[in-house]
Each structure stands twice: as C-alpha cells, then as structure tokens.
VMD Tcl script that builds the backbone (N, CA, C; Angstrom):
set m [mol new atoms 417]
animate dup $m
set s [atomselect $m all]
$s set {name element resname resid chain x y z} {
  {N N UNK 1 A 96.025 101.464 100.787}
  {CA C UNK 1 A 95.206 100.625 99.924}
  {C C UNK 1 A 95.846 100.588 98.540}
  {N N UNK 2 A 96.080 99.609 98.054}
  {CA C UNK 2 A 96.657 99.880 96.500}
  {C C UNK 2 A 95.243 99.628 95.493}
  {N N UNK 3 A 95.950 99.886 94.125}
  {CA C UNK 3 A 94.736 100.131 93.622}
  {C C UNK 3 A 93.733 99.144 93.132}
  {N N UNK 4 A 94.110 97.478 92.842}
  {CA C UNK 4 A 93.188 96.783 92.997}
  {C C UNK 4 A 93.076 95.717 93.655}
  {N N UNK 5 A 92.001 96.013 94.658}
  {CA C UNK 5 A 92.074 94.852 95.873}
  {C C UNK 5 A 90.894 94.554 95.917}
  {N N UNK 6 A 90.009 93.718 96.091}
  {CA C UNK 6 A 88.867 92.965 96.658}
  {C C UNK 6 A 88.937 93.643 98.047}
  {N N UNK 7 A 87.554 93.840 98.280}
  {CA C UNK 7 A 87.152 94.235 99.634}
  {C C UNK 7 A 85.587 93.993 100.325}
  {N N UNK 8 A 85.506 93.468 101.042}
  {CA C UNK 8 A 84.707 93.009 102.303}
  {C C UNK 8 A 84.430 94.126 103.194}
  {N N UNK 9 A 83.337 94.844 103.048}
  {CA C UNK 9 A 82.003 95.546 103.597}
  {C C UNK 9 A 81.307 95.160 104.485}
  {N N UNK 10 A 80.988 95.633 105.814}
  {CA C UNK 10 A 80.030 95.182 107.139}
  {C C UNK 10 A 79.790 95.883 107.554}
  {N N UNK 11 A 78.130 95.925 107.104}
  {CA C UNK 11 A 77.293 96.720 108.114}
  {C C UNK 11 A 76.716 96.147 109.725}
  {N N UNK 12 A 77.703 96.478 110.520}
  {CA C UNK 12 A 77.461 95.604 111.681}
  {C C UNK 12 A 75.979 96.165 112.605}
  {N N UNK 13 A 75.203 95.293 113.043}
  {CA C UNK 13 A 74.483 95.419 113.622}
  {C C UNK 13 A 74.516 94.229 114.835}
  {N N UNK 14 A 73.579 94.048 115.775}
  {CA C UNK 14 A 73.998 93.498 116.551}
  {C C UNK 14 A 72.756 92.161 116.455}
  {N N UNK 15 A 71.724 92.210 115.532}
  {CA C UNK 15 A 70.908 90.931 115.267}
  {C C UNK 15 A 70.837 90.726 113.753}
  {N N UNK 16 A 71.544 91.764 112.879}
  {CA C UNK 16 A 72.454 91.601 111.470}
  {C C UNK 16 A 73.160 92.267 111.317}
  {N N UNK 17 A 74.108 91.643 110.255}
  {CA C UNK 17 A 75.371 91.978 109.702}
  {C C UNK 17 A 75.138 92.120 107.916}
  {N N UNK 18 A 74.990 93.273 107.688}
  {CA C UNK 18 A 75.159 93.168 106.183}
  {C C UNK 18 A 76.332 93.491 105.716}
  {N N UNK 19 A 76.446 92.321 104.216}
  {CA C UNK 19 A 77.780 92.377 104.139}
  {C C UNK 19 A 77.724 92.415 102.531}
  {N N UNK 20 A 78.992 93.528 101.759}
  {CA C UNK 20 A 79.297 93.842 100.790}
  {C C UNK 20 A 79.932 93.896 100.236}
  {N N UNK 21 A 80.635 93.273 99.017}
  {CA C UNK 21 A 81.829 93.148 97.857}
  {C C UNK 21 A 82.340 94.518 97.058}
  {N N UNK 22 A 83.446 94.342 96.661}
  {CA C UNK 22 A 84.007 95.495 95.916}
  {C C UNK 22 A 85.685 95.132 95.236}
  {N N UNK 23 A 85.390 96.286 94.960}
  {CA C UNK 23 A 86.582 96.333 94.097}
  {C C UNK 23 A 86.904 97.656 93.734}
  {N N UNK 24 A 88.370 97.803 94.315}
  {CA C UNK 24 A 88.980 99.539 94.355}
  {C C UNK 24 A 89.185 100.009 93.429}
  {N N UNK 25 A 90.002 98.831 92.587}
  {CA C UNK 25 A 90.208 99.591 90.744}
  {C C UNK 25 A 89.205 100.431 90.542}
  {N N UNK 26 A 88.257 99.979 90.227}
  {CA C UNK 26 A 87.113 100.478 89.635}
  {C C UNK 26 A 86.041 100.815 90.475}
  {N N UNK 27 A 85.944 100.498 91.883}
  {CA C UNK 27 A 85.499 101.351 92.876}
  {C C UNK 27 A 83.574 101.216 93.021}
  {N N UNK 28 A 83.375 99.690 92.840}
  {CA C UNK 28 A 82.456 99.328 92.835}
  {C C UNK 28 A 82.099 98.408 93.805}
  {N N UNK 29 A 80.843 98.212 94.138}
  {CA C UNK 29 A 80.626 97.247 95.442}
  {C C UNK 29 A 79.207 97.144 95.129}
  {N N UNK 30 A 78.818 95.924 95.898}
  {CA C UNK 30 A 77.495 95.449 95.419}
  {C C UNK 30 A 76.889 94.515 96.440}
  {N N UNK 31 A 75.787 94.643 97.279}
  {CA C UNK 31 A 75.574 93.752 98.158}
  {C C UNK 31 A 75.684 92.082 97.836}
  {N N UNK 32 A 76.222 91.524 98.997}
  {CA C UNK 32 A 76.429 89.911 98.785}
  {C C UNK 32 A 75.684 89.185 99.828}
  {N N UNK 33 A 75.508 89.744 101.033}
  {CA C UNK 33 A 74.947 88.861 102.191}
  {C C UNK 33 A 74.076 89.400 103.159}
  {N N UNK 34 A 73.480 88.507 104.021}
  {CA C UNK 34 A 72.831 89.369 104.832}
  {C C UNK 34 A 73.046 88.226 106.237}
  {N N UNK 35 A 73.743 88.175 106.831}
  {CA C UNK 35 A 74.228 87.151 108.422}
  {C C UNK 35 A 73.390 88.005 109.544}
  {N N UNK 36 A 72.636 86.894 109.670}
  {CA C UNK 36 A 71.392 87.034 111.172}
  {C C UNK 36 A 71.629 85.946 111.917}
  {N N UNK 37 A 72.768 85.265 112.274}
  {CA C UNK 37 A 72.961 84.532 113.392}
  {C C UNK 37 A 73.295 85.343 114.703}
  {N N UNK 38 A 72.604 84.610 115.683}
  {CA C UNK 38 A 72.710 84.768 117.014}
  {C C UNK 38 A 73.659 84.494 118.143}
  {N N UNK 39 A 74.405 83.598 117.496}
  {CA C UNK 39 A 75.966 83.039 118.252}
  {C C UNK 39 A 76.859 83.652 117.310}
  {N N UNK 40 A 77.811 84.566 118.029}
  {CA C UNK 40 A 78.910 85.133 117.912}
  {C C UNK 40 A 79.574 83.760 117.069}
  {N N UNK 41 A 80.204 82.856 117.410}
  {CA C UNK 41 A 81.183 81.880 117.068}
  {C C UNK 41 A 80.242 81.595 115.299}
  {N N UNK 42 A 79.310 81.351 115.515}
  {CA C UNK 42 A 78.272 81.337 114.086}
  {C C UNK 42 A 78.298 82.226 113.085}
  {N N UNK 43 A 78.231 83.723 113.574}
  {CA C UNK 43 A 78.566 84.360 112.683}
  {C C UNK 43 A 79.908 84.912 112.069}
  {N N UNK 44 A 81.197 84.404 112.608}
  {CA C UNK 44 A 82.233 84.385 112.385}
  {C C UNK 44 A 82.946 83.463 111.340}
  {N N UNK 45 A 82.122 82.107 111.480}
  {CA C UNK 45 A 82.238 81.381 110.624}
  {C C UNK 45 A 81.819 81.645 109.436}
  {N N UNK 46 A 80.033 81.802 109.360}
  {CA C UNK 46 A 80.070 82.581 108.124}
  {C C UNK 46 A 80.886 83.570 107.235}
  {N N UNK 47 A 81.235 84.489 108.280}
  {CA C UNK 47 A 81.815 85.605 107.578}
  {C C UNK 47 A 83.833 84.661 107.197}
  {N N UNK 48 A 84.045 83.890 107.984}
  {CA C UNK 48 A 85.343 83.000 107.459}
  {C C UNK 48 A 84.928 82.302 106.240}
  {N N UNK 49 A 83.651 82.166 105.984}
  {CA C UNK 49 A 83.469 81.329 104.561}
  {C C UNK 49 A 83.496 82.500 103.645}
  {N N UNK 50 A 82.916 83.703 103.709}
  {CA C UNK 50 A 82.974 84.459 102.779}
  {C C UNK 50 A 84.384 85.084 102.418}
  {N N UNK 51 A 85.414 85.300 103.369}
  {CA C UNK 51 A 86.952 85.798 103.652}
  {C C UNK 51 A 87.593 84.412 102.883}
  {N N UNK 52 A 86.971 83.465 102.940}
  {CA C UNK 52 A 87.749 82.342 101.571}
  {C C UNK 52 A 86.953 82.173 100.268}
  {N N UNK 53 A 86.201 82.616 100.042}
  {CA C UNK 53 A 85.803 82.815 98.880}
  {C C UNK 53 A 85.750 83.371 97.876}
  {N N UNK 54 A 85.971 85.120 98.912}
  {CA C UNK 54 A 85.977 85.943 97.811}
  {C C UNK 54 A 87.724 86.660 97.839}
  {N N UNK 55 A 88.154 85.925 99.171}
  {CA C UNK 55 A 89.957 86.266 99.194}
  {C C UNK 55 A 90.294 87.943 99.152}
  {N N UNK 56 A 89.100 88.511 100.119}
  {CA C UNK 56 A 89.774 90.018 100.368}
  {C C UNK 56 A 91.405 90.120 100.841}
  {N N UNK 57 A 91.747 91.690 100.429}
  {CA C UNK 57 A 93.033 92.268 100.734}
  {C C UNK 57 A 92.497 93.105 101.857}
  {N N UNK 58 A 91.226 93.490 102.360}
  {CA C UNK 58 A 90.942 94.621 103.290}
  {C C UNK 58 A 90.015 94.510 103.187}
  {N N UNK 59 A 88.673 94.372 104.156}
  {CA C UNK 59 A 87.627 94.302 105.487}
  {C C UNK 59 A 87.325 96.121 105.683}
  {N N UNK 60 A 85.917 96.411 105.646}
  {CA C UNK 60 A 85.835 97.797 105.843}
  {C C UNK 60 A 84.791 97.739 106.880}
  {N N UNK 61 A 84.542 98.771 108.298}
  {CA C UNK 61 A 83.248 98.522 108.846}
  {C C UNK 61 A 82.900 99.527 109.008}
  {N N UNK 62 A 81.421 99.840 108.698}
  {CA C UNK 62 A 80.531 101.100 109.037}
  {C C UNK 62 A 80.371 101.405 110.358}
  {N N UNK 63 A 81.290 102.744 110.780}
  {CA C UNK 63 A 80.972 103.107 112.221}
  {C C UNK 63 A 80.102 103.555 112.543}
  {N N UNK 64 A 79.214 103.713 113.219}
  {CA C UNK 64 A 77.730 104.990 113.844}
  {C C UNK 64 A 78.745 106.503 114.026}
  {N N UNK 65 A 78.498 107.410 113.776}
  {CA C UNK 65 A 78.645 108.430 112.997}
  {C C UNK 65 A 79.692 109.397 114.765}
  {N N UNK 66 A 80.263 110.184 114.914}
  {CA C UNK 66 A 81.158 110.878 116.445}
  {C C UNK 66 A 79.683 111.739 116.643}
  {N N UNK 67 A 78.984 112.053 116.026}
  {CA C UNK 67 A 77.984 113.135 116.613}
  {C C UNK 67 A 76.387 112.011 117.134}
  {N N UNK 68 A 76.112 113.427 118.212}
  {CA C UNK 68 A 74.746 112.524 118.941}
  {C C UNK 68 A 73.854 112.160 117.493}
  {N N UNK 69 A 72.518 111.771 118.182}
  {CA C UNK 69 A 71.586 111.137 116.474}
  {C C UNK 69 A 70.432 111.242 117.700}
  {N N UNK 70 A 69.610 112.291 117.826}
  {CA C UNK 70 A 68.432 112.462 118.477}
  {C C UNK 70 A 68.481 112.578 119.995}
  {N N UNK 71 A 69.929 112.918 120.369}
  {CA C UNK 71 A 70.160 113.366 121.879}
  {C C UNK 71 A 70.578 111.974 122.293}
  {N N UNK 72 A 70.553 110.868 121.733}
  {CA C UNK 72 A 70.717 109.724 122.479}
  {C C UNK 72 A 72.263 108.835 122.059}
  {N N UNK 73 A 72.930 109.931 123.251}
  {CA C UNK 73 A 74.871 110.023 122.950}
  {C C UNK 73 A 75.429 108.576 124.051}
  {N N UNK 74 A 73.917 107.652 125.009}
  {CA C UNK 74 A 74.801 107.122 125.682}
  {C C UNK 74 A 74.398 105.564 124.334}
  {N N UNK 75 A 73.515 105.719 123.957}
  {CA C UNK 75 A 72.993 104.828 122.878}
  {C C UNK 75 A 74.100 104.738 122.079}
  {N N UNK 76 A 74.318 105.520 121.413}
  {CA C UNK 76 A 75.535 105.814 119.815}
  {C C UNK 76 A 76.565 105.567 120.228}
  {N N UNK 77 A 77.361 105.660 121.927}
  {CA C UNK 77 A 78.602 105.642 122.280}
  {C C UNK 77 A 78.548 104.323 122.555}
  {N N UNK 78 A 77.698 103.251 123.531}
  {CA C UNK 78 A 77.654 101.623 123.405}
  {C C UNK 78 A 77.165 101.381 121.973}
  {N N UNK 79 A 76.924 101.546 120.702}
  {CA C UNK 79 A 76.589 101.339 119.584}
  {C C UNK 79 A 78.188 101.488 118.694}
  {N N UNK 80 A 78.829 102.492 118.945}
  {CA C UNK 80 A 80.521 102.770 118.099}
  {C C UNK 80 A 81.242 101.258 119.204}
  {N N UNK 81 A 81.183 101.472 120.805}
  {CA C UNK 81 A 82.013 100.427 121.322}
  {C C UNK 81 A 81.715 99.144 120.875}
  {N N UNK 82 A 79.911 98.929 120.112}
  {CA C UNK 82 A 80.546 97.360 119.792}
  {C C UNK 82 A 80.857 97.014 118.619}
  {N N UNK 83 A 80.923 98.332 117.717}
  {CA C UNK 83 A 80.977 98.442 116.250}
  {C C UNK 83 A 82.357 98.114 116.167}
  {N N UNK 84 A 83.468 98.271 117.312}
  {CA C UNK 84 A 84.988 98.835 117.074}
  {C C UNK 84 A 85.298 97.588 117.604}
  {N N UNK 85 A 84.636 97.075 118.924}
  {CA C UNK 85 A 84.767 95.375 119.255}
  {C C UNK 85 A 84.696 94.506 117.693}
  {N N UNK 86 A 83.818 94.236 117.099}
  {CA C UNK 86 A 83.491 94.051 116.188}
  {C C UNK 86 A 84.672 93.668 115.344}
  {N N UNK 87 A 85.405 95.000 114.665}
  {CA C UNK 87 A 86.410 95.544 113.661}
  {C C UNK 87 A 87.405 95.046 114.483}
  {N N UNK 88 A 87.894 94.678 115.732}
  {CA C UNK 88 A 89.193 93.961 116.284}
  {C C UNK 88 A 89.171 92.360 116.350}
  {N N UNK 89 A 87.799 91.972 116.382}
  {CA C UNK 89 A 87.634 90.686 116.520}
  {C C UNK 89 A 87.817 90.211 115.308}
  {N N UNK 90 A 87.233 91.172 113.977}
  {CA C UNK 90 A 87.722 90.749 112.474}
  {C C UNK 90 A 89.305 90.543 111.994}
  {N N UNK 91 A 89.954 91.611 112.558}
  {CA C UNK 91 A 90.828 91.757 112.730}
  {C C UNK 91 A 91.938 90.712 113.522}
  {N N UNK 92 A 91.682 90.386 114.282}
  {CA C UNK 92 A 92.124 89.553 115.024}
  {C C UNK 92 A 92.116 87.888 114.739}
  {N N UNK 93 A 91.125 87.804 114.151}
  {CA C UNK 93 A 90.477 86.322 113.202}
  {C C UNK 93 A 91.242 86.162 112.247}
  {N N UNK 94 A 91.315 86.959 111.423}
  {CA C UNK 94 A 91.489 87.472 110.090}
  {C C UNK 94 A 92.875 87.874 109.763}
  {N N UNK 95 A 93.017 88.491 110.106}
  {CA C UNK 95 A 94.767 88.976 110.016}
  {C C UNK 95 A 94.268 89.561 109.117}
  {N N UNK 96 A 93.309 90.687 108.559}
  {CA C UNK 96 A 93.359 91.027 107.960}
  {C C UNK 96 A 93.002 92.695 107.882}
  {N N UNK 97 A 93.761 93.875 106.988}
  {CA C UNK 97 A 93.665 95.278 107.457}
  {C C UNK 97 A 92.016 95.572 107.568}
  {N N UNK 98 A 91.735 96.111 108.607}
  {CA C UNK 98 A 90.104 96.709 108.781}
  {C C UNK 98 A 90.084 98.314 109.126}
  {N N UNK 99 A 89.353 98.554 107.856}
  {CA C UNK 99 A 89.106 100.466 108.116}
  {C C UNK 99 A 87.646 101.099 108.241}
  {N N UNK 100 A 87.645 101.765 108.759}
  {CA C UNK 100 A 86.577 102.112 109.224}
  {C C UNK 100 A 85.676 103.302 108.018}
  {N N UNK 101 A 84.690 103.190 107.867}
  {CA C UNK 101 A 83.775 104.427 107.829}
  {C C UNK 101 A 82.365 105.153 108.481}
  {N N UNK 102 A 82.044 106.072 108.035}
  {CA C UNK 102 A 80.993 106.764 109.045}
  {C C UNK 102 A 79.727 106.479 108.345}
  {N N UNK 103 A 79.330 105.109 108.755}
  {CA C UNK 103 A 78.105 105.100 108.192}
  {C C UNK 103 A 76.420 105.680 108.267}
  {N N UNK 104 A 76.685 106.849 109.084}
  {CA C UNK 104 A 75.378 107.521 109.463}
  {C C UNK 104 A 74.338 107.753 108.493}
  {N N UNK 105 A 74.370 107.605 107.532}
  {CA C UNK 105 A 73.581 107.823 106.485}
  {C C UNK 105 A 73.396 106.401 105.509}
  {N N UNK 106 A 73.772 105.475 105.706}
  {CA C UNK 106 A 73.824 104.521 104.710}
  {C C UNK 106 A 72.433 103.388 104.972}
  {N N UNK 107 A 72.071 103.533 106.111}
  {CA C UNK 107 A 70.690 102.718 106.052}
  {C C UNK 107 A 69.824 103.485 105.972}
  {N N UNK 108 A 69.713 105.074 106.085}
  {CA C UNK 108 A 68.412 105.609 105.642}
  {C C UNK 108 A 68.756 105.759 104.232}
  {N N UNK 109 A 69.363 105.818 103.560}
  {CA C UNK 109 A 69.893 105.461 102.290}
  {C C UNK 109 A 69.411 104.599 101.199}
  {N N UNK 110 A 69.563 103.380 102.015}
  {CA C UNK 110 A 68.928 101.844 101.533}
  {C C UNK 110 A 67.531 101.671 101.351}
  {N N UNK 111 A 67.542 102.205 102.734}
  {CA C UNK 111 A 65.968 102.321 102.922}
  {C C UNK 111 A 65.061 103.054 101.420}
  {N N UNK 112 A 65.885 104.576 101.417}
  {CA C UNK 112 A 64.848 105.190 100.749}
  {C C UNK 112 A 65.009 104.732 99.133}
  {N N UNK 113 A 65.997 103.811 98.745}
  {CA C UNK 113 A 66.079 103.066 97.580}
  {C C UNK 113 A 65.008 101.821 97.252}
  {N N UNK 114 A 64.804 101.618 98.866}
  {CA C UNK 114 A 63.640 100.111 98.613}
  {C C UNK 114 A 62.245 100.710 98.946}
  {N N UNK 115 A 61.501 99.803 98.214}
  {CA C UNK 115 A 59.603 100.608 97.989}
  {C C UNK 115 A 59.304 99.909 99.081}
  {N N UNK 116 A 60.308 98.466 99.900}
  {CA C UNK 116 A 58.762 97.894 101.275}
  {C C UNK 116 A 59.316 98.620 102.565}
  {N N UNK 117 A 60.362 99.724 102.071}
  {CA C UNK 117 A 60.803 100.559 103.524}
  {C C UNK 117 A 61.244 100.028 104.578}
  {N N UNK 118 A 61.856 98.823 104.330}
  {CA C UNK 118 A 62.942 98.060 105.246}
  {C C UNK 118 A 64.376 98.054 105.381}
  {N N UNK 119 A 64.973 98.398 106.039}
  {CA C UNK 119 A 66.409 98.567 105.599}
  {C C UNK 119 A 67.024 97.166 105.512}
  {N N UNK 120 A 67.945 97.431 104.517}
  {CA C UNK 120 A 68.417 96.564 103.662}
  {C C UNK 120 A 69.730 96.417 104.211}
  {N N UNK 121 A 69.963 95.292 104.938}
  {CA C UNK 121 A 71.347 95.760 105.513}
  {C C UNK 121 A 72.670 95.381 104.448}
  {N N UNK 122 A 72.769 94.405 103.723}
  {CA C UNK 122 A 73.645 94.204 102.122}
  {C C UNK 122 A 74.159 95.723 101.726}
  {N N UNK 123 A 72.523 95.802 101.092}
  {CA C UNK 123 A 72.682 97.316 100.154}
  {C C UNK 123 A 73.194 98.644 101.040}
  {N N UNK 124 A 73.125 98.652 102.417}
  {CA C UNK 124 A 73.526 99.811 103.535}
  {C C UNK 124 A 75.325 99.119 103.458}
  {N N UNK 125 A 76.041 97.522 103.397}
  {CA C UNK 125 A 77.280 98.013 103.032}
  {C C UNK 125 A 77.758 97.911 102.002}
  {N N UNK 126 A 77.240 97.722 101.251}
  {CA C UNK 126 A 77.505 98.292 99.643}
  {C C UNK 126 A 77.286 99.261 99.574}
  {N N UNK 127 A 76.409 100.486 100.029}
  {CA C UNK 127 A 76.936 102.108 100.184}
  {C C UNK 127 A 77.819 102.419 100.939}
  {N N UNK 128 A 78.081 101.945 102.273}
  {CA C UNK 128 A 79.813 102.490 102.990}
  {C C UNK 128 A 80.565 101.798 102.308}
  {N N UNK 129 A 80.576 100.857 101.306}
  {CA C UNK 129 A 81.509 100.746 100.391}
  {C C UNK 129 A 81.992 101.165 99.720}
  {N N UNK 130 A 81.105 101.879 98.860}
  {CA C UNK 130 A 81.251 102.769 97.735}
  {C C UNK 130 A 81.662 104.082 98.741}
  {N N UNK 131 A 81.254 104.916 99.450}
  {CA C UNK 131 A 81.582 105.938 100.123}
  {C C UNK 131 A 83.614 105.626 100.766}
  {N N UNK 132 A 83.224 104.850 100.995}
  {CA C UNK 132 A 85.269 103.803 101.375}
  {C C UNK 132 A 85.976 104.494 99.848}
  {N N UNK 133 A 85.134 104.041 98.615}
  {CA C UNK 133 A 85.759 103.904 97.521}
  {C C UNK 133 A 86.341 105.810 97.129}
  {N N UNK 134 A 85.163 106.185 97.389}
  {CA C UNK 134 A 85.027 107.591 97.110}
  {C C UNK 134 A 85.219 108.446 97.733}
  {N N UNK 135 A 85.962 108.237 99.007}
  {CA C UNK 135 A 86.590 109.069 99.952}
  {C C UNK 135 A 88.711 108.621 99.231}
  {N N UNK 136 A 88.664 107.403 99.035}
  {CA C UNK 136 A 90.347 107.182 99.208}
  {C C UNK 136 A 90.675 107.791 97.755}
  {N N UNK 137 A 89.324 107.830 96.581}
  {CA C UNK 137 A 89.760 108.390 95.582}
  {C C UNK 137 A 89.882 109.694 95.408}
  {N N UNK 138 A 89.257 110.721 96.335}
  {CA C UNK 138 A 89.803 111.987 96.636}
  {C C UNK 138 A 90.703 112.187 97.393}
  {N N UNK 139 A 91.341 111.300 98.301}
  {CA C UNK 139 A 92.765 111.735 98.962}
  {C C UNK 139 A 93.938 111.660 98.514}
}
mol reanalyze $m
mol bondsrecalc $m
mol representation Tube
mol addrep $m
C-alpha cells in the first residue's frame, strides 16, 4: 500500500453491502453508501459507479472472523466462502488490489454507536476501514 491512496471499504452482506471511503495518508474513512440490490449484475454496477467516482488505488473487504461465533462454524464457513467469492468478483471486475480484514466486531460496533440499534452497514465499513488503516500503520 503506499502512503496516499483512496480506498473503497465493503461490508459485504448478502441483502447489503455497506460501503466506505478513505484515505491512507491520513488514515481516515467515513461511511458513503449503503447497496441493497438484489441482482448481483445491479449491484456491481453500482459499486462500478462508485470505483469511477471516487478512483480507488485498493478495495478492502470485511471477512467474518477464522473462529466459530456461537458454535455455528458451518454458518461462518458458507458466510467467509461468499465473502471471498465476493473479493474475486471485485477483483476480477475491477482490476483492482482487494485486501481483506477481520471484521468480527465492526457491526456490533456500529450498532452500539447508533441509539435505533440497527446496524449500520456504511458505518460497520468505515470501521474495517479504519482498523485496514491501523493495522498497516503498525506493520
């Protein structure tokens, strides 16, 4: 990663996609979107309008975390396979580098930031954003 690049945040879910801006210089990110389309080809487009707009150098996606989350390991393991489908299909669209983080904590996160206790899927990748930011600045 060099040190100032625009970057594109996705909290992938599979009936939303929240999606988040940044910037490495200074290691800030800030929710921008929230994509609830239902056709694959639909939400690709969207996310191609935002990849020309805001002209990322690097695409980041929140993985579901290597450890179980309430015993339910066959849930979390089809939950990482379509998270990683996901990150190749961006990839693959895109030509553009996609890295991963462990977002296990970033929608109860959001959550406990908002008073109507909904998770916020934007603000969940604008925190694996910032966590992206604040992991490469300690390595």
């Amino acid at each position: 990663m060099t040190r100032d690049e625009t970057v594109l945040c996705f909290d992938f879910g599979e009936r939303r996609i929240g999606v988040a801006v940044g910037n490495a210089l200074i290691g800030s990110a800030r929710p921008l979107a929230l994509i609830e389309e239902p056709v694959n080809d639909r939400r690709f487009a969207r996310i191609g309008k935002l990849i020309e707009e805001w002209l990322p150098q690097r695409l980041v996606v929140g993985r579901p975390g290597d450890g179980t989350v309430d015993g339910a390991e066959p849930a979390l393991a089809a939950s990482v396979a379509r998270c990683e489908r996901f990150a190749r299909q961006l990839h693959g669209r895109f030509r553009l580098p996609v890295d991963f983080v462990d977002e296990r904590w970033s929608t109860l996160e959001a959550q406990q930031g908002l008073a109507r206790g909904e998770p916020d899927d934007a603000e969940a990748a604008a925190i694996i954003l910032r966590q992206y930011f604040d992991e490469r600045s300690q390595a």
